[in-house]
The first five atom37 places (N, CA, C, CB, O) and aatype in JSON, in Angstrom:
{
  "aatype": [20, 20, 20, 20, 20, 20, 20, 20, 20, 20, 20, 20, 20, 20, 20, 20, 20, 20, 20, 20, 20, 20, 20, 20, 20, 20, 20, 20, 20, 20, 20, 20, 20, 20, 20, 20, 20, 20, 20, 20, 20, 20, 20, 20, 20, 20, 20, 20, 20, 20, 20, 20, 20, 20, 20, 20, 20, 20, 20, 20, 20, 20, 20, 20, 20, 20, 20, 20, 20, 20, 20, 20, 20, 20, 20, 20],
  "atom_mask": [
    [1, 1, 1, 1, 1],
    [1, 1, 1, 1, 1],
    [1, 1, 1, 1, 1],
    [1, 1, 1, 1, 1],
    [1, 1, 1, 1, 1],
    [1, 1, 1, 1, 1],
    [1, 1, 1, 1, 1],
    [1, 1, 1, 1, 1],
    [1, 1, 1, 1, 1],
    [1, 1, 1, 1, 1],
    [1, 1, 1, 1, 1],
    [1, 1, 1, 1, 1],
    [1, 1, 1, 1, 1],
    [1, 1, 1, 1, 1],
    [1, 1, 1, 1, 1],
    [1, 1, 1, 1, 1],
    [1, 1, 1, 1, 1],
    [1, 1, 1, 1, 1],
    [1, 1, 1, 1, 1],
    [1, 1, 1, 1, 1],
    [1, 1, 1, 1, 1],
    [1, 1, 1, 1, 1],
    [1, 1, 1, 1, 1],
    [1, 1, 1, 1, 1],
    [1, 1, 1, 1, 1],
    [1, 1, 1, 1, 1],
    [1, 1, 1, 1, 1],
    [1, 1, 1, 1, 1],
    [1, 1, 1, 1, 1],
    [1, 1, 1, 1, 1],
    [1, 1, 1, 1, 1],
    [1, 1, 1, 1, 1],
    [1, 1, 1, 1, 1],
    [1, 1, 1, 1, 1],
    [1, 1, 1, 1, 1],
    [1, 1, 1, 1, 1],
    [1, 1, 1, 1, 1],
    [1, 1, 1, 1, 1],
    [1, 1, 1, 1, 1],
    [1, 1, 1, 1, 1],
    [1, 1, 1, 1, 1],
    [1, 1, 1, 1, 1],
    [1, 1, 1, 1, 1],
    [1, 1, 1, 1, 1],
    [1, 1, 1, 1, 1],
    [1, 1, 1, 1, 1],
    [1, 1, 1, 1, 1],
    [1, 1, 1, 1, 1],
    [1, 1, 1, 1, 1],
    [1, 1, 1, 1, 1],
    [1, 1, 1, 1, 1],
    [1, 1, 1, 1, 1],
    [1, 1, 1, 1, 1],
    [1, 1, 1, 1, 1],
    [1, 1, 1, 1, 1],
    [1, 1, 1, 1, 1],
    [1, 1, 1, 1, 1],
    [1, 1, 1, 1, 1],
    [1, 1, 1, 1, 1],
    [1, 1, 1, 1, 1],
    [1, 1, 1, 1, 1],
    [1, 1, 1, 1, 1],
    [1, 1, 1, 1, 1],
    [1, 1, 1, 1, 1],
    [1, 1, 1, 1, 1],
    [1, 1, 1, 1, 1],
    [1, 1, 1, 1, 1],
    [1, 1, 1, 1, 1],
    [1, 1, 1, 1, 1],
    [1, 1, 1, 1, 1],
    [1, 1, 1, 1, 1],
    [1, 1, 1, 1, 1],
    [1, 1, 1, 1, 1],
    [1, 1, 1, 1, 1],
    [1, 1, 1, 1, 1],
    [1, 1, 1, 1, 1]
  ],
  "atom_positions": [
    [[-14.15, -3.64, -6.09], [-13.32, -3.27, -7.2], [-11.85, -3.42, -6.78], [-13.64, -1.83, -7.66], [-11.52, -3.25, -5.61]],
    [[-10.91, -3.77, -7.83], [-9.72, -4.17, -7.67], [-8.39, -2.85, -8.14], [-9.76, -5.55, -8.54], [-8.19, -2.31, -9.23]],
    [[-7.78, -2.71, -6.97], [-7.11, -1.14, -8.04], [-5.47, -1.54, -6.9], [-8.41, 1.42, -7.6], [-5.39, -1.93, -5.74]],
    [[-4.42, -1.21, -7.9], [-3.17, -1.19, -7.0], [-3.09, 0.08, -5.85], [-1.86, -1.06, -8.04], [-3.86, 1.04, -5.88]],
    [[-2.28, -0.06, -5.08], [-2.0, 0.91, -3.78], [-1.76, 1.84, -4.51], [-0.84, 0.66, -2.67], [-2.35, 2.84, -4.07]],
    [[-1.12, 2.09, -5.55], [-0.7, 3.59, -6.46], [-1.59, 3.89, -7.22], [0.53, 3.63, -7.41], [-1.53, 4.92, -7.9]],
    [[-2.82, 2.86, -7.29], [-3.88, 3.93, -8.13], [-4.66, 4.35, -7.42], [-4.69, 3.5, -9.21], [-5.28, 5.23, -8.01]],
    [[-5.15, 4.14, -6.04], [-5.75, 5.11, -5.09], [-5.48, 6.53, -4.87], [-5.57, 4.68, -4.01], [-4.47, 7.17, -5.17]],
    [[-6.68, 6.97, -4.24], [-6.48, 8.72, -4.69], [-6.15, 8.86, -2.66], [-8.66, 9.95, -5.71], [-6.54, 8.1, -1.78]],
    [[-5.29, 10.15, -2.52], [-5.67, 10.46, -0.57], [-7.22, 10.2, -0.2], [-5.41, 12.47, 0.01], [-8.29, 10.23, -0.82]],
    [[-6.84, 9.96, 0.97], [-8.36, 9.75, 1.53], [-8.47, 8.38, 1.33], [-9.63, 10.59, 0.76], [-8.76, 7.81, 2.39]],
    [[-8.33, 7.47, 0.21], [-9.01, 6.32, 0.19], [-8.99, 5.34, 0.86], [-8.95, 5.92, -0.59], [-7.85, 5.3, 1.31]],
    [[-9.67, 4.32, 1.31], [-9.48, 3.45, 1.93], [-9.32, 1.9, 1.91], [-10.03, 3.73, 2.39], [-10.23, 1.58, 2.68]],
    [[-8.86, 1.0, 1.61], [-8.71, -0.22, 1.23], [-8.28, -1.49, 1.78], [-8.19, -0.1, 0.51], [-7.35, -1.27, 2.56]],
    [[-8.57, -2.73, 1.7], [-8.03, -4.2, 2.26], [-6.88, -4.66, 1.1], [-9.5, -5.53, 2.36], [-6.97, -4.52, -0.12]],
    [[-5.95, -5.17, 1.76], [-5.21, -5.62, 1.07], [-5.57, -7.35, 0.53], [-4.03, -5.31, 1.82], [-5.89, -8.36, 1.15]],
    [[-5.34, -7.08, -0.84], [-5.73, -8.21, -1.06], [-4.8, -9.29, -1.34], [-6.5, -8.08, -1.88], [-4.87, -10.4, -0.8]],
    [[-4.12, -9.03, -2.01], [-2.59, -10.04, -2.6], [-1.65, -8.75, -3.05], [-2.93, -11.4, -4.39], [-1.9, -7.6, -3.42]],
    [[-0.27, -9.65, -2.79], [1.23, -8.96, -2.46], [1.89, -9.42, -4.12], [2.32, -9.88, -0.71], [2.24, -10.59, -4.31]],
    [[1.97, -8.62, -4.98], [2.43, -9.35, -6.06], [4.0, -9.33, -6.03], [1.85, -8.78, -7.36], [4.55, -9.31, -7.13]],
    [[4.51, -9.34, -5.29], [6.17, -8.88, -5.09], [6.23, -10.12, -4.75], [6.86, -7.62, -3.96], [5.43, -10.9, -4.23]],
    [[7.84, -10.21, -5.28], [8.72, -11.68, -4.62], [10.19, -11.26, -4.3], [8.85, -13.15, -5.89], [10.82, -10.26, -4.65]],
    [[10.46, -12.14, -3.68], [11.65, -12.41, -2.83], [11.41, -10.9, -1.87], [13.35, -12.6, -3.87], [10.38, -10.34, -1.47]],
    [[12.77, -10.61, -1.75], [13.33, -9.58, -0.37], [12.2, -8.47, -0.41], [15.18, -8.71, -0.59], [11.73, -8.22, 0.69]],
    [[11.64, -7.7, -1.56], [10.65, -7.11, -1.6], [9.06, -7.45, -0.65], [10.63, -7.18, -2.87], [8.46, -6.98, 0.31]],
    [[8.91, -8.38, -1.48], [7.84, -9.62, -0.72], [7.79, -9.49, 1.08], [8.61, -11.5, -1.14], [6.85, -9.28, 1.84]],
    [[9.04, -9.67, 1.27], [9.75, -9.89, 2.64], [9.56, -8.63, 3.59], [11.39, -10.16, 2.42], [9.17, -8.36, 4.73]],
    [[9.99, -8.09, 2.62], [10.65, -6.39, 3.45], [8.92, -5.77, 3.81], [11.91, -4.78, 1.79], [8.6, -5.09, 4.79]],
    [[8.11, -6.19, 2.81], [6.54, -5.53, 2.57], [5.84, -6.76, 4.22], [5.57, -6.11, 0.14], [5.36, -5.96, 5.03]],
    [[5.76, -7.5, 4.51], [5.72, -8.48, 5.29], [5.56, -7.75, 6.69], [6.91, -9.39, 5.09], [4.61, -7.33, 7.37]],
    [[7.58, -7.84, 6.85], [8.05, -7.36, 8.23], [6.86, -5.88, 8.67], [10.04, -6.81, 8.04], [6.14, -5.74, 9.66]],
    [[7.06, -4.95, 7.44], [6.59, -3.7, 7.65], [4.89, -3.34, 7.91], [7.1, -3.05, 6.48], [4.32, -2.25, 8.06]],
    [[4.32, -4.88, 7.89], [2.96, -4.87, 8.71], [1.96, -5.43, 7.22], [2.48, -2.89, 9.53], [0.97, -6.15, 7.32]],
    [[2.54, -4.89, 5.84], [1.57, -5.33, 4.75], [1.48, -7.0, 4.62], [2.1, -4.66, 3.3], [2.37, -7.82, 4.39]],
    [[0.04, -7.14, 4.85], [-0.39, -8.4, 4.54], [-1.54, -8.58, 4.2], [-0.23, -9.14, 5.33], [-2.41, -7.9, 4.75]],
    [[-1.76, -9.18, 3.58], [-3.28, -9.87, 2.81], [-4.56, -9.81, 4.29], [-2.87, -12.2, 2.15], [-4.46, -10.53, 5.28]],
    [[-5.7, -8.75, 4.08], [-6.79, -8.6, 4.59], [-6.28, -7.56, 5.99], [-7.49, -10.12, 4.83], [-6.85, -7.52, 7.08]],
    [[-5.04, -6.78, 5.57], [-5.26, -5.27, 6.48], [-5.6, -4.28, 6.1], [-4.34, -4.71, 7.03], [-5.06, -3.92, 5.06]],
    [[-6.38, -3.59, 6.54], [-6.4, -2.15, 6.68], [-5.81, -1.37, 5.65], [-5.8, -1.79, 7.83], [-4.77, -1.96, 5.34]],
    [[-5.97, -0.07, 4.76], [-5.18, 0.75, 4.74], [-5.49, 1.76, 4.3], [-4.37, 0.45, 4.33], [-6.03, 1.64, 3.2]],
    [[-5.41, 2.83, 4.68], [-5.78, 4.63, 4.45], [-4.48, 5.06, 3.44], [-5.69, 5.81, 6.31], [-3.37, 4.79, 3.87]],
    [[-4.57, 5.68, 2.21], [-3.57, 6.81, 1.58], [-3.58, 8.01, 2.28], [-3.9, 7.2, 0.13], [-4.55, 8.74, 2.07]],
    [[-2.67, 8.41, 3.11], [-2.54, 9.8, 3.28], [-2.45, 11.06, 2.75], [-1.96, 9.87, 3.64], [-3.02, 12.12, 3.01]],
    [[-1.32, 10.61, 1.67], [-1.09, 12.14, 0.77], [0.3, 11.11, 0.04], [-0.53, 14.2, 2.04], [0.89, 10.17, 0.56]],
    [[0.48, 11.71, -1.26], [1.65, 11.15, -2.19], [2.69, 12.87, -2.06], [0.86, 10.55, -4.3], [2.29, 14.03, -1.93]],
    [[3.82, 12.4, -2.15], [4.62, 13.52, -2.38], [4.49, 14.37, -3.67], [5.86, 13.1, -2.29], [3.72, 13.9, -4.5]],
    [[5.04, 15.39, -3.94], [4.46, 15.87, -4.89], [4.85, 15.22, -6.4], [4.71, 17.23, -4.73], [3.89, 15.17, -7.17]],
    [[5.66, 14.9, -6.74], [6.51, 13.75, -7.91], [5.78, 13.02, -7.74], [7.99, 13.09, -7.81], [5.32, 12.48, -8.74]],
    [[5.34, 12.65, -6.53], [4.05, 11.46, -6.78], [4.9, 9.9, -6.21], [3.49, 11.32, -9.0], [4.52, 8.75, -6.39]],
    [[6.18, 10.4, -5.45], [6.94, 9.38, -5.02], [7.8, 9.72, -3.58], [7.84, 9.05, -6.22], [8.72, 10.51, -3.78]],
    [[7.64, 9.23, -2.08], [6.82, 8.12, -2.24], [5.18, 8.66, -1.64], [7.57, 6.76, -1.32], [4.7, 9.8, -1.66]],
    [[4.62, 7.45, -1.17], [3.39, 7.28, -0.51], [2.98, 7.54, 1.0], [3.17, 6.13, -0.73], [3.13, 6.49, 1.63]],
    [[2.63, 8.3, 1.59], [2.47, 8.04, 2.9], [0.9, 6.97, 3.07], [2.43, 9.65, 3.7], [-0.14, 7.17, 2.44]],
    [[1.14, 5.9, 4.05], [-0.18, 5.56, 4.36], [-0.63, 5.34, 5.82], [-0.42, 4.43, 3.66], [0.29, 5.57, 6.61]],
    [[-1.5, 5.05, 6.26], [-1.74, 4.31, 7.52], [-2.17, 2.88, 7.58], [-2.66, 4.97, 8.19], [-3.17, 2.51, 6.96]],
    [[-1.64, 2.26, 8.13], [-1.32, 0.87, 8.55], [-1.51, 0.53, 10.13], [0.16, 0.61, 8.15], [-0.89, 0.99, 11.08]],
    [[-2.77, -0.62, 10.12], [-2.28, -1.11, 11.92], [-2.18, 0.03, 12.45], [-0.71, -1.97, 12.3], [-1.61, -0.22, 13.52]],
    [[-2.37, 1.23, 12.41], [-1.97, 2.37, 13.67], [-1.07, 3.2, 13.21], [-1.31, 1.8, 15.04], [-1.24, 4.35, 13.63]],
    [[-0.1, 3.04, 12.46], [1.09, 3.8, 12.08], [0.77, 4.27, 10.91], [2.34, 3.1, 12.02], [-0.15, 4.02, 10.13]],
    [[2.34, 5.51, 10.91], [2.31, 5.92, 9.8], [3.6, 5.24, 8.82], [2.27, 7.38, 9.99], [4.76, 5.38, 9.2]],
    [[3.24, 4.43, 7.43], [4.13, 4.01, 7.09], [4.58, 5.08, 5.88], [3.89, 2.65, 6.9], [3.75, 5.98, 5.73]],
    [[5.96, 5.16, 4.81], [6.5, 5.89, 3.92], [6.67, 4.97, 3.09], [7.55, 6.64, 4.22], [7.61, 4.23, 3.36]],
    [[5.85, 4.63, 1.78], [6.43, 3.42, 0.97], [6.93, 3.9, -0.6], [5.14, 2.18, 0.85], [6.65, 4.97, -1.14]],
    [[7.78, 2.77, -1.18], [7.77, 3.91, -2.51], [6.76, 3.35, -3.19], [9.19, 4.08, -3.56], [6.0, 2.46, -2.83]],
    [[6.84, 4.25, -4.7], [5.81, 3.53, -5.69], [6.05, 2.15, -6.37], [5.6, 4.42, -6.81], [5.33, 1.41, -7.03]],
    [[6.98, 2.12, -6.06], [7.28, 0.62, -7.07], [6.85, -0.29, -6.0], [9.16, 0.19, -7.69], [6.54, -1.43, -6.34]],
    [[6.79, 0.05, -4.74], [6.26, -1.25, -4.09], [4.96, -1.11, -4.1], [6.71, -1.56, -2.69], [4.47, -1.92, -4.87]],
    [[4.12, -0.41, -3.56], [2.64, 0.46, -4.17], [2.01, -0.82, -5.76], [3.4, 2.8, -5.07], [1.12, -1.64, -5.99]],
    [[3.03, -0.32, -6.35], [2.31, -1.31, -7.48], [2.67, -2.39, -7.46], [2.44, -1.07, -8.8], [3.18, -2.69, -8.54]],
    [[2.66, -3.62, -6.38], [2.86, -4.8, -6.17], [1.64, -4.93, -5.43], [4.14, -5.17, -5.59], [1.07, -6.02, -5.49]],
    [[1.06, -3.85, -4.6], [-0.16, -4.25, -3.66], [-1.2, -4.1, -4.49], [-0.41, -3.41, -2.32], [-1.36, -3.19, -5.29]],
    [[-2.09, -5.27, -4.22], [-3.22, -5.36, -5.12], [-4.23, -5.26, -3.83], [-3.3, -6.83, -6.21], [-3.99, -5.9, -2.81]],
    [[-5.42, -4.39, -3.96], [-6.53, -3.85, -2.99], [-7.6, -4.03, -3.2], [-6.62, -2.7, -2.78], [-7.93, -4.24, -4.36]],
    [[-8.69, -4.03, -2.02], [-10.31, -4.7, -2.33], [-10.2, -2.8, -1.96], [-11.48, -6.44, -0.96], [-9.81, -2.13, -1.01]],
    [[-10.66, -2.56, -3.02], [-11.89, -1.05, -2.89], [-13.29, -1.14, -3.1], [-11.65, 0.1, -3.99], [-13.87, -1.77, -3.98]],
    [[-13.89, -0.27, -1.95], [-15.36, -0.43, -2.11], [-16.01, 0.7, -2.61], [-16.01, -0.77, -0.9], [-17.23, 0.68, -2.79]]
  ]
}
């Protein structure tokens, strides 16, 4: 099943599937480890619901939501 990084609930777990962002966004999501077929755990959303904590590769990353809804995810 197909669901963006911001419609996952904590706990969930997912592959990244495609980056719908372009230019410097695109870029900036890149450098910071997101790429097509990694890993990724939701930790917990702030309480506004902005931003995201997740785990990535090992780390803990802080993303906002507007980038969240550029990542498109394989959920099982």
């Amino acid at each position: 099943m197909e669901k963006y990084l911001n419609e996952l609930s904590p706990k969930a777990f997912g592959t990244v599937k495609k980056i719908l962002a372009e230019g410097k966004m695109k870029r900036r999501l890149y450098d910071m480890g997101v790429t097509p077929g990694v890993g990724i755990v939701v930790k917990k959303f702030a309480p506004m619901g902005d931003p995201i904590e997740i785990t990535i590769r090992g780390y803990e990353l802080t993303i906002r939501k507007s980038e969240a809804q550029t990542i498109l995810m394989e959920v099982k």
